[in-house]
C-alpha positions as CSV (number, residue, x, y, z in Angstrom):
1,X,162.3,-8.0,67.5
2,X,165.3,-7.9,65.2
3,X,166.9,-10.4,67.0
4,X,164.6,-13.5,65.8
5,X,165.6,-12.3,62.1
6,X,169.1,-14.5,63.1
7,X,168.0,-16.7,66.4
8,X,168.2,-19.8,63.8
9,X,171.9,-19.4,63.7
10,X,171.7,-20.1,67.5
11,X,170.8,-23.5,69.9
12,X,167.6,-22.6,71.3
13,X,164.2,-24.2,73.0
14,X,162.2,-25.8,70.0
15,X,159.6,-23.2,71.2
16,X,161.8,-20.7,70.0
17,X,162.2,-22.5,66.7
18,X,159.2,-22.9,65.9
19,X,158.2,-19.2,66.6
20,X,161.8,-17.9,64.6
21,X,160.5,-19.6,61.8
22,X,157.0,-18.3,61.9
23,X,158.7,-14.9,62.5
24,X,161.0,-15.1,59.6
25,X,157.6,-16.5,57.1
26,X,155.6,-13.7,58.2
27,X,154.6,-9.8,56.2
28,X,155.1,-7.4,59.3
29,X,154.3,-3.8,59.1
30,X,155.9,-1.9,61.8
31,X,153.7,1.5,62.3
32,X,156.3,4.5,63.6
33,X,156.6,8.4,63.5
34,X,160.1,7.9,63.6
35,X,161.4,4.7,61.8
36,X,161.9,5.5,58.4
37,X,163.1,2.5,57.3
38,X,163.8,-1.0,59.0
39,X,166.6,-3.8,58.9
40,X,164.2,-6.9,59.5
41,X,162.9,-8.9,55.8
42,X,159.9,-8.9,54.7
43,X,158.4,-5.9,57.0
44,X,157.6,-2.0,55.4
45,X,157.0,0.8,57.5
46,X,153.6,3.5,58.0
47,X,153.4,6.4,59.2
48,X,150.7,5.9,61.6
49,X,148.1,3.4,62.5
50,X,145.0,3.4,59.7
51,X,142.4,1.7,60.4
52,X,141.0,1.7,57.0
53,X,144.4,0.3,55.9
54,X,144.2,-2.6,58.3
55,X,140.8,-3.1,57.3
56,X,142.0,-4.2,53.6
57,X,145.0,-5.6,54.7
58,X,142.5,-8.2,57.3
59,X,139.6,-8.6,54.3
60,X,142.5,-9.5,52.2
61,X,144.5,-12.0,54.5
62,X,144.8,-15.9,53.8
63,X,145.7,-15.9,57.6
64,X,145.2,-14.4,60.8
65,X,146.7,-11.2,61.9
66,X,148.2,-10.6,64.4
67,X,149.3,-7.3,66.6
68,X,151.8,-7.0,69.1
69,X,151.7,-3.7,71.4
70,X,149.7,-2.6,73.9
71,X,149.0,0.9,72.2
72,X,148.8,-0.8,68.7
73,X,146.5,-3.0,69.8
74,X,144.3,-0.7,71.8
75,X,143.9,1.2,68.7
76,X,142.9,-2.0,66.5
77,X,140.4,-3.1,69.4
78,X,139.2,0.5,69.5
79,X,139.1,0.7,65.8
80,X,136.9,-2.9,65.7
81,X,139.6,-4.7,64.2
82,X,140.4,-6.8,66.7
83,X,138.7,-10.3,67.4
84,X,140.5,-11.5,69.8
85,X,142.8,-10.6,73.0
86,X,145.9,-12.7,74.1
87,X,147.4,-12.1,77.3
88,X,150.1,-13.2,79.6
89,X,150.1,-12.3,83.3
90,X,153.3,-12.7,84.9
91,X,153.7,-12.7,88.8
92,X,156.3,-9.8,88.7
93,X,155.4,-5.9,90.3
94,X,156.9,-3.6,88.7
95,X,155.1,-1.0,89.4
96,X,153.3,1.1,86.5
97,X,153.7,0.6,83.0
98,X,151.1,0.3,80.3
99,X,147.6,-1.0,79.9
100,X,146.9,-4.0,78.8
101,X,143.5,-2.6,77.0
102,X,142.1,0.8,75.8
103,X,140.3,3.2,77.9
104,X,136.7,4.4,76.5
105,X,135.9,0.7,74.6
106,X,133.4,-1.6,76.2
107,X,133.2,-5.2,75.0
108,X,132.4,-8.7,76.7
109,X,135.0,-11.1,76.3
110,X,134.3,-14.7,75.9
111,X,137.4,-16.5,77.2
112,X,138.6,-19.6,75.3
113,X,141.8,-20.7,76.1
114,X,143.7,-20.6,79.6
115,X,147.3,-22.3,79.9
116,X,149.2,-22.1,83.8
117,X,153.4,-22.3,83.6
118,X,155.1,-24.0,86.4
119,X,156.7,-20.1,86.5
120,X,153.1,-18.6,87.3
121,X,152.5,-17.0,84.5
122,X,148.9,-17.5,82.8
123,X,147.6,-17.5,78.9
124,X,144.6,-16.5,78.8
125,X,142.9,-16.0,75.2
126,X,139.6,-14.4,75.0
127,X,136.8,-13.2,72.3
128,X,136.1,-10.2,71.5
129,X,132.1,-9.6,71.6
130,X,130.4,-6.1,71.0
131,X,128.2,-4.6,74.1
């Protein structure tokens, strides 16, 4: 993710602009049992993933949060923190890799968004709802 600390030095897709400069704006923690410290601005290191942490850090937000990882966010969605799941599907087999959402958590999702791209790939954007 370092890379979008310089990406506006570079031409790219407005997309990308838009997104480097969001990037760049935003606190970012980066949880790690082996980073001890990072290169990126504006982004501190933990430990380990605390809920209770989270918890203040979300009560205490002017924005939304948000969480990249499958594991990290398996452990937010698991830990109730989570209120909403963003996913793309891309038509590529790669055979294995890791799940999209936590084993042991039951919830109903509520989807509201969906976006096709003339590559195949879908957005879908959901609601998190307890069972």
């Amino acid at each position: 993710m370092l890379n979008w600390e310089t990406a506006h030095t570079t031409v790219q897709p407005r997309l990308f602009q838009e997104f480097t400069g969001i990037w760049q704006a935003a606190e970012k923690i980066v949880f790690s049992k082996t980073l001890a410290s990072v290169s990126s601005a504006r982004t501190r290191v933990e430990p380990a993933f605390e809920p209770g942490l989270v918890r203040q850090l979300k009560s205490a937000a002017e924005h939304d949060m948000r969480v990249g990882g499958a594991d990290l966010a398996g452990q937010a969605i698991k830990a109730g923190l989570a209120d909403e799941v963003r996913l793309f599907l891309v038509p590529v087999v790669v055979g294995g890799g890791k799940r999209a959402l936590p084993d042991g958590v039951r919830s109903d999702l509520e989807l509201l968004d969906t976006q096709r791209f003339a590559s195949g790939a879908v957005y879908l954007r959901y609601c998190l709802q307890s069972a």
